[in-house]
OpenMM code with the backbone's topology and positions (N, CA, C; nanometers):
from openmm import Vec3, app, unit

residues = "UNK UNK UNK UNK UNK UNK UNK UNK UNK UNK UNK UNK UNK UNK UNK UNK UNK UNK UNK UNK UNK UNK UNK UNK UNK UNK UNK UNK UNK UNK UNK UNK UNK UNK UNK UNK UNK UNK UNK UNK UNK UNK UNK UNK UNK UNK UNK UNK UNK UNK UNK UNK UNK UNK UNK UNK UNK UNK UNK UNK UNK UNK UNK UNK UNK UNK UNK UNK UNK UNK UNK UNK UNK UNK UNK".split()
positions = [
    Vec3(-0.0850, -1.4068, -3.0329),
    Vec3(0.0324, -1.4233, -2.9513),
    Vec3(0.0156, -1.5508, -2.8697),
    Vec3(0.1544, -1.6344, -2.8941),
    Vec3(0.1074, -1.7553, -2.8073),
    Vec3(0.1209, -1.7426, -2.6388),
    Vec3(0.1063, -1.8279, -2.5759),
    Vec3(0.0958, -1.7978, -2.4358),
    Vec3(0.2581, -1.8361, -2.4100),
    Vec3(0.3689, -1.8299, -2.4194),
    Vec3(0.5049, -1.8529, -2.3939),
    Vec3(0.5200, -1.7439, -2.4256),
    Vec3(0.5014, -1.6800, -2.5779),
    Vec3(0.5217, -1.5710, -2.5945),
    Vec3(0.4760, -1.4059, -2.4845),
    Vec3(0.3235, -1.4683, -2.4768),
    Vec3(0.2563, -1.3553, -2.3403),
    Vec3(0.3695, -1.3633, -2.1972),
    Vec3(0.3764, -1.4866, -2.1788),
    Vec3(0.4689, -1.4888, -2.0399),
    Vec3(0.5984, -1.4420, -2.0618),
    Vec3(0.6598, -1.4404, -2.1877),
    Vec3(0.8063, -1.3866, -2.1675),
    Vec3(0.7762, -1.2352, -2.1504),
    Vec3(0.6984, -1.1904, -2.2492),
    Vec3(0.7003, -1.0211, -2.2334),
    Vec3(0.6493, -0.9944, -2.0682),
    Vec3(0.6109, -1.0620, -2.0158),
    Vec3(0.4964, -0.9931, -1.8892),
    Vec3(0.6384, -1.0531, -1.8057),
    Vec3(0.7109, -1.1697, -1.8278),
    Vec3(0.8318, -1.1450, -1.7280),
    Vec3(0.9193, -1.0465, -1.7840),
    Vec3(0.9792, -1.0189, -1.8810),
    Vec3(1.0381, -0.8948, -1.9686),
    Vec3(1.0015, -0.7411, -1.8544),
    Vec3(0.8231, -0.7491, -1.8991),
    Vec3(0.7770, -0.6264, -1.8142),
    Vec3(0.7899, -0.6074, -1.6449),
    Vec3(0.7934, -0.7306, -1.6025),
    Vec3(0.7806, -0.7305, -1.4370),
    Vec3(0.9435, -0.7023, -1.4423),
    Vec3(1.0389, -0.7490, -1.5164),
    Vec3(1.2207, -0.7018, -1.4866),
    Vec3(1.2620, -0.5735, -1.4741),
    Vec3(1.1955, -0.4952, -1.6042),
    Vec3(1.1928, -0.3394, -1.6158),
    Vec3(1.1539, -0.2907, -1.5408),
    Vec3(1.0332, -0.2671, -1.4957),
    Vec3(0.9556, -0.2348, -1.3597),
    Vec3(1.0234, -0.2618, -1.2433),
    Vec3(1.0871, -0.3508, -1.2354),
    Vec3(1.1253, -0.3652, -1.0844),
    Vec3(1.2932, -0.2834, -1.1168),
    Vec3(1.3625, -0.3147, -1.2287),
    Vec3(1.4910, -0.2478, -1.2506),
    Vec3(1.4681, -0.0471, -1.2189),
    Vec3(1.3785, -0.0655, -1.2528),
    Vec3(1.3557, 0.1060, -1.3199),
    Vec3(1.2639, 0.1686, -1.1716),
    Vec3(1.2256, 0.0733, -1.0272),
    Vec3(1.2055, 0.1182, -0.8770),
    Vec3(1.3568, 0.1069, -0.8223),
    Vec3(1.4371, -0.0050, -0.8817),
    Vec3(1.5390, -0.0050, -0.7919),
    Vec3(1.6259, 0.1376, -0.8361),
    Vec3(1.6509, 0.1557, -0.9105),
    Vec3(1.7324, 0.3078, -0.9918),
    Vec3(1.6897, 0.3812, -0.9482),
    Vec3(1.5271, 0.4466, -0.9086),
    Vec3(1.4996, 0.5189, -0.8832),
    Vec3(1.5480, 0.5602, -0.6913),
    Vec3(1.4962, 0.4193, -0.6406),
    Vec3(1.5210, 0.3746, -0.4800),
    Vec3(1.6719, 0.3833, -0.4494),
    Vec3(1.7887, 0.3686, -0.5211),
    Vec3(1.9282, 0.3539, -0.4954),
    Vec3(1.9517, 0.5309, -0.5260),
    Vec3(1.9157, 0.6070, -0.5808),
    Vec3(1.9072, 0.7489, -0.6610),
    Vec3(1.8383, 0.8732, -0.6047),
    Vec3(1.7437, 0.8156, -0.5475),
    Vec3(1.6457, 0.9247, -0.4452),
    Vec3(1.7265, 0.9714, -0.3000),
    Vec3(1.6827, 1.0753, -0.2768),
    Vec3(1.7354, 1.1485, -0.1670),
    Vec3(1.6130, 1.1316, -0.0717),
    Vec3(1.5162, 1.0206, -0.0879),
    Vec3(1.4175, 0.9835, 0.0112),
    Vec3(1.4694, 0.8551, 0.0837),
    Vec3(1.5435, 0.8550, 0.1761),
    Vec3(1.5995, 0.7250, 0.2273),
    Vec3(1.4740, 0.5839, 0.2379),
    Vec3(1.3988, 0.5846, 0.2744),
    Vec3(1.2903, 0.5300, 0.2813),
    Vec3(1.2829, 0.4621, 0.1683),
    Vec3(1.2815, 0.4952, 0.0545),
    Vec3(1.2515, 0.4231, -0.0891),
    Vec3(1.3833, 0.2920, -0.0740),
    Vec3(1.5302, 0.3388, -0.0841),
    Vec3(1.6537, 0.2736, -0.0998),
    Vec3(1.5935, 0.1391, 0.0664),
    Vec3(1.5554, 0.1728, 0.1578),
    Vec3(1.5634, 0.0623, 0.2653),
    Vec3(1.4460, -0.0320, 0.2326),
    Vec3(1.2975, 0.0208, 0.1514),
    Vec3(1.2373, -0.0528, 0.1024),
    Vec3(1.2920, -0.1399, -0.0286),
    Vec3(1.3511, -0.0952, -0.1330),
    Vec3(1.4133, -0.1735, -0.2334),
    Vec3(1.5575, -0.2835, -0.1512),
    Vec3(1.6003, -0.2332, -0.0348),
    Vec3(1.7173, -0.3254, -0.0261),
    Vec3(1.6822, -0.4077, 0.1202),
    Vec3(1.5872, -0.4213, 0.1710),
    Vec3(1.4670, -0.4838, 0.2426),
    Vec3(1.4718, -0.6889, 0.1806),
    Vec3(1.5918, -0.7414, 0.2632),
    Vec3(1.6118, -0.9270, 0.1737),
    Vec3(1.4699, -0.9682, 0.2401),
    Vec3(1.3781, -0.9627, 0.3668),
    Vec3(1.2641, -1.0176, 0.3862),
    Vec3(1.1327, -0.9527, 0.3960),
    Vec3(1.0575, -1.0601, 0.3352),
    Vec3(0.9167, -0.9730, 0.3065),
    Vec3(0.8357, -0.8862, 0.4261),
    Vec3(0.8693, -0.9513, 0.5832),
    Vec3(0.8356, -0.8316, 0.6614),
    Vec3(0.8851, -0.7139, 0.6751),
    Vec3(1.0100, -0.7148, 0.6764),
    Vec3(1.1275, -0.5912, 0.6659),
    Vec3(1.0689, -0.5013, 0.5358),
    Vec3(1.0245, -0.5622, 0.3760),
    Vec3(0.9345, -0.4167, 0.3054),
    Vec3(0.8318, -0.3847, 0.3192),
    Vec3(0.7144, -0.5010, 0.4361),
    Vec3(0.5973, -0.4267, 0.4387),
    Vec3(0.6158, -0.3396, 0.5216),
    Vec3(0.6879, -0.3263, 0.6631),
    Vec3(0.7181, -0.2472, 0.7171),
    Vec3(0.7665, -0.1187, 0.6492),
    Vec3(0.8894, -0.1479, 0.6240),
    Vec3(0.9145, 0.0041, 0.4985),
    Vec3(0.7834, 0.0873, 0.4686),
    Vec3(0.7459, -0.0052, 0.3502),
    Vec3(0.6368, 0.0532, 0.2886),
    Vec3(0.5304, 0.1274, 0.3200),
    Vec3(0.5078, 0.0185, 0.4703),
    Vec3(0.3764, 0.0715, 0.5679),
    Vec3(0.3914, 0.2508, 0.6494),
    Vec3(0.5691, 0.2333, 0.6548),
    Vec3(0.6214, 0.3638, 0.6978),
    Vec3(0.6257, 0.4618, 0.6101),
    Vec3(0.6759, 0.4423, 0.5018),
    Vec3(0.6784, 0.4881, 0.3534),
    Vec3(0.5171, 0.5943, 0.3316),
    Vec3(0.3877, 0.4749, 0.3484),
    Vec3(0.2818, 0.5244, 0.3304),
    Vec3(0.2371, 0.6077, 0.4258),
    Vec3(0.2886, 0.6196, 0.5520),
    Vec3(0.1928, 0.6870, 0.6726),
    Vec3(0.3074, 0.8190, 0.6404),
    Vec3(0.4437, 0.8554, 0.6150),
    Vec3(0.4747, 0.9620, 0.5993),
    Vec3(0.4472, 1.0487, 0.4581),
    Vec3(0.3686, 0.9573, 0.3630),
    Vec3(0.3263, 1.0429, 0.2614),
    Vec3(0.1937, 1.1205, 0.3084),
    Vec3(0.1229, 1.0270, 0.4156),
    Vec3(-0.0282, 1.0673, 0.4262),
    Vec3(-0.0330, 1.1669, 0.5343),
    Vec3(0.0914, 1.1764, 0.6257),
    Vec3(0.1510, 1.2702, 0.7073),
    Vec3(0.1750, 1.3899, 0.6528),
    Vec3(0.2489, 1.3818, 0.5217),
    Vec3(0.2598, 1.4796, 0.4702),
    Vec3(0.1552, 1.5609, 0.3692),
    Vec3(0.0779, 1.4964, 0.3403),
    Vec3(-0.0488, 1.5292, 0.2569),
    Vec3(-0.1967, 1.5956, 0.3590),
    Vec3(-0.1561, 1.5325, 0.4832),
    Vec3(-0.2136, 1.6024, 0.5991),
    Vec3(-0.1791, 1.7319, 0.6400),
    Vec3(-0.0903, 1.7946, 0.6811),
    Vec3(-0.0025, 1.8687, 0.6925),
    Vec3(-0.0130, 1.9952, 0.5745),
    Vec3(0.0062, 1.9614, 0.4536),
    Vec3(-0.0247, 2.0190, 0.3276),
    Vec3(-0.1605, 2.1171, 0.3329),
    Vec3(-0.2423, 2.0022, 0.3287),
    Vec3(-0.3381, 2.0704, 0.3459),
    Vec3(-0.4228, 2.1603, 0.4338),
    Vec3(-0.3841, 2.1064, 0.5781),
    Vec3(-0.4336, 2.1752, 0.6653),
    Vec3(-0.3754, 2.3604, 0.6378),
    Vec3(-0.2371, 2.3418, 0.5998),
    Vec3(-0.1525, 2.4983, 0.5761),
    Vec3(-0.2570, 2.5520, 0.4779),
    Vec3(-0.3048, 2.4958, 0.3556),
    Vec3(-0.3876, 2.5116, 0.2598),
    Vec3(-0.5067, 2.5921, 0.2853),
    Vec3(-0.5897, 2.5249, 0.3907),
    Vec3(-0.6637, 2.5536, 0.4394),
    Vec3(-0.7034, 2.6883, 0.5291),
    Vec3(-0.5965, 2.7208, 0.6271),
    Vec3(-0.5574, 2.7875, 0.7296),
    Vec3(-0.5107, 2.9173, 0.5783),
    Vec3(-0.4521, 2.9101, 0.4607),
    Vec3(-0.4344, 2.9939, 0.4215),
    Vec3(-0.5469, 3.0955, 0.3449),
    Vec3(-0.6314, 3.0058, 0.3071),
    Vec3(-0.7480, 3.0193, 0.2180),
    Vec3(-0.8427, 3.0664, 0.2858),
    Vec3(-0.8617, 3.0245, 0.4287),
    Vec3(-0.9764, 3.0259, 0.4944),
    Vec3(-0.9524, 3.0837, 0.6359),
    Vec3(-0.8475, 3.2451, 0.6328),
    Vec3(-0.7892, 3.2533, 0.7588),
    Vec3(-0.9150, 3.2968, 0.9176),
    Vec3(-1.0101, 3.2614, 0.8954),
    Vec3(-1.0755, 3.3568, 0.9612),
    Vec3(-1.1842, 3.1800, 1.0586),
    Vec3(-1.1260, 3.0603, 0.9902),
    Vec3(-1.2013, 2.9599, 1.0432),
    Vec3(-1.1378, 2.9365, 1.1387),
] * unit.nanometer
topology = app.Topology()
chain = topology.addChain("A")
for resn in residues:
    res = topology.addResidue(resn, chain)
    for name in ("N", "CA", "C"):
        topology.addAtom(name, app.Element.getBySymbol(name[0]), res)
């Protein structure tokens, strides 16, 4: 494969990928995703994102502790 050829598919692949977050981000009932995809400056999505990530790890906190407390009612 020549190297014009490598770069069209890998831009090909980076279009899909980014088409197939935005569908998902415009489509989700997670508001957070849609303000990170429609985010015009790059501080405005790290922010998102950075928020994005601390309420997944919020919630994965949370998760487990119930997990825990269920399994292990006597700690």
């Amino acid at each position: 494969m020549s190297d014009s050829a490598t770069a069209e598919y890998d831009a090909a692949a980076a279009a899909a990928e980014e088409s197939l977050f935005l569908n998902f981000a415009s489509s989700t009932t997670a508001h957070g995703f849609s303000k990170l995809a429609e985010a015009k400056n790059f501080v405005r999505k790290v922010i998102w994102a950075v928020l994005l990530f601390a309420a997944f790890i919020g919630v994965v906190l949370i998760l487990a502790t119930r997990y825990c407390i269920s399994v292990f009612p006597d700690m």
